[in-house]
N, C-alpha and C positions, 0 to 999 in steps of 0.2 A: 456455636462453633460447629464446624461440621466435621467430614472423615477424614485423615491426610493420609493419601496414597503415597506419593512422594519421601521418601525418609532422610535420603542425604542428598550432599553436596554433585555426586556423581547423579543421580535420577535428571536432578535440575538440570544438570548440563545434556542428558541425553535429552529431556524433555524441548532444550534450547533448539538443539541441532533438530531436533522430529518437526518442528516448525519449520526451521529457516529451512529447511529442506523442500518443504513443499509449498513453499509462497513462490507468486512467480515473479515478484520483483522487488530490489532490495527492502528493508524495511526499517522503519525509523526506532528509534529506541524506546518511546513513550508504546509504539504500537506492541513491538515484540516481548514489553513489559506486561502489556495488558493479558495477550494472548497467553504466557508464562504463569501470568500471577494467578491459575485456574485451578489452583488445587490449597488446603490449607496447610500443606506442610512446607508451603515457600516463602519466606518470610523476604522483603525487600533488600534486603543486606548480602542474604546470600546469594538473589538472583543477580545482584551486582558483581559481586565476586566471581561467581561461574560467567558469568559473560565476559568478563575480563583476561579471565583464564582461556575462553574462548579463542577470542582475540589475540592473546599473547602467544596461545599454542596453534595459532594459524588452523583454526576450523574456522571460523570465523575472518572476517575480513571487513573493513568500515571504507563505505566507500568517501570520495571527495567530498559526497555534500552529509557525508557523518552518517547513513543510513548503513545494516548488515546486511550483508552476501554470505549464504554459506559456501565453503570453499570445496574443492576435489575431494580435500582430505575430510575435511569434518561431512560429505555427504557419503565416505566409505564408510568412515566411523557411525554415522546415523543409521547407514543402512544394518551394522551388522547389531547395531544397541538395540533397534526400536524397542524389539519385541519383549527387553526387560522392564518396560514401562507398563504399568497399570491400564488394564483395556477401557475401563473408565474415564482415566487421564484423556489415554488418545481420545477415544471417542469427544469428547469436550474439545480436545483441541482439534480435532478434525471442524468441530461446527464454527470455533473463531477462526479456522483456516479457511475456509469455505468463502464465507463472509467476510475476511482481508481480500481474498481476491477476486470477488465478485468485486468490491469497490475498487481494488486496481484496475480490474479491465475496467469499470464507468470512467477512471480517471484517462485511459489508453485514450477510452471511445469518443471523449466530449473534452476539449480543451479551449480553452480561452486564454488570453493577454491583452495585455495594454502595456505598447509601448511609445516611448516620446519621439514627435518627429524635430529634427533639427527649427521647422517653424515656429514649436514650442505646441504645435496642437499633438494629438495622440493619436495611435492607431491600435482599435479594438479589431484581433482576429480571433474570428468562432473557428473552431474545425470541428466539425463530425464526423465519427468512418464510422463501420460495422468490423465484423470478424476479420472481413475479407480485405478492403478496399476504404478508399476516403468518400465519401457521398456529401461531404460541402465544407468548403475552405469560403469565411466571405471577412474581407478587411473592408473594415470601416471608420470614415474620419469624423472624431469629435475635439470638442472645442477645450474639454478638460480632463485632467486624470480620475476625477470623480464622475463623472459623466463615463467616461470609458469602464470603470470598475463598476457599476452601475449594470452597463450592458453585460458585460463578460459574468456578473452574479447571474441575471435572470436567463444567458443562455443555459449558464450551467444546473439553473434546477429544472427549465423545461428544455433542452437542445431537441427534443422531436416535435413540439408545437412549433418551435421557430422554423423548422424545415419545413413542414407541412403546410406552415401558410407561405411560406415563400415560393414551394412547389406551387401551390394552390393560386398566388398571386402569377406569377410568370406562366401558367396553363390553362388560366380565361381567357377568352377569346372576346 
């Protein structure tokens, strides 16, 4: 068992808002569990509790598809708490904040779908951008939803080989 910074109910909750504060896009409940559950004095029951309290007391905010936003209020309140939090704590949650949103932005950067055409075949779109801009939208028609999910997997673990040979195919002469 290790040290628990964290002592009460009030820490968790600032702990909650020091997150959702600095993620740059809503986040699901299993993630903001993960990122929370970093220290040994939060046991699962009370981070559920504080998060509801959350929610109830509008720091918090869930959006349509059930992910949290933290709200005006709850990023005044974070700003003026942080600093009663454990410089340890933070530190730990600064590294799985880090690391949420490097994978948000991959998710911004590299997206795919499969969707059904009225003919009953499917249409896989890749998109790639950078920072800045889009650097490749390409829809493609296949014959199954399997086949399409297929494609939309492997752009998503190499999307910059796909681009490069397609650059590379369309600039031989």
């Amino acid at each position: 068992m290790g040290i628990a910074f964290i002592q009460d109910k009030l820490e968790i909750k600032f702990l909650i808002l020091y997150i959702a504060a600095r993620l740059t896009e809503p986040v699901d409940g299993a993630a903001l569990q993960d990122m929370t559950m970093c220290d040994d004095g939060i046991d699962y029951f009370d981070y559920a509790e504080c998060l509801n309290d959350l929610v109830r007391t509008e720091h918090l905010r869930v959006t349509e598809d059930g992910r949290y936003v933290i709200t005006d209020k709850g990023r005044k309140n974070s700003n003026i708490c942080e600093s009663s939090l454990p410089y340890s704590v933070r530190q730990l949650s600064d590294r799985h904040i880090a690391a949420y949103n490097k994978e948000a932005l991959r998710r911004q950067q590299v997206q795919s779908h499969v969707t059904q055409r009225e003919n009953g075949t499917y249409t896989v779109t890749l998109k790639l951008r950078d920072d800045v801009d889009s650097l490749m939208e390409l829809e493609l028609m296949v014959a199954d939803k399997e086949s399409g999910q297929a494609l939309a997997e492997r752009f998503q673990r190499e999307p910059e080989k796909v681009y490069g040979q397609i650059i590379g195919l369309l600039c031989r002469k």
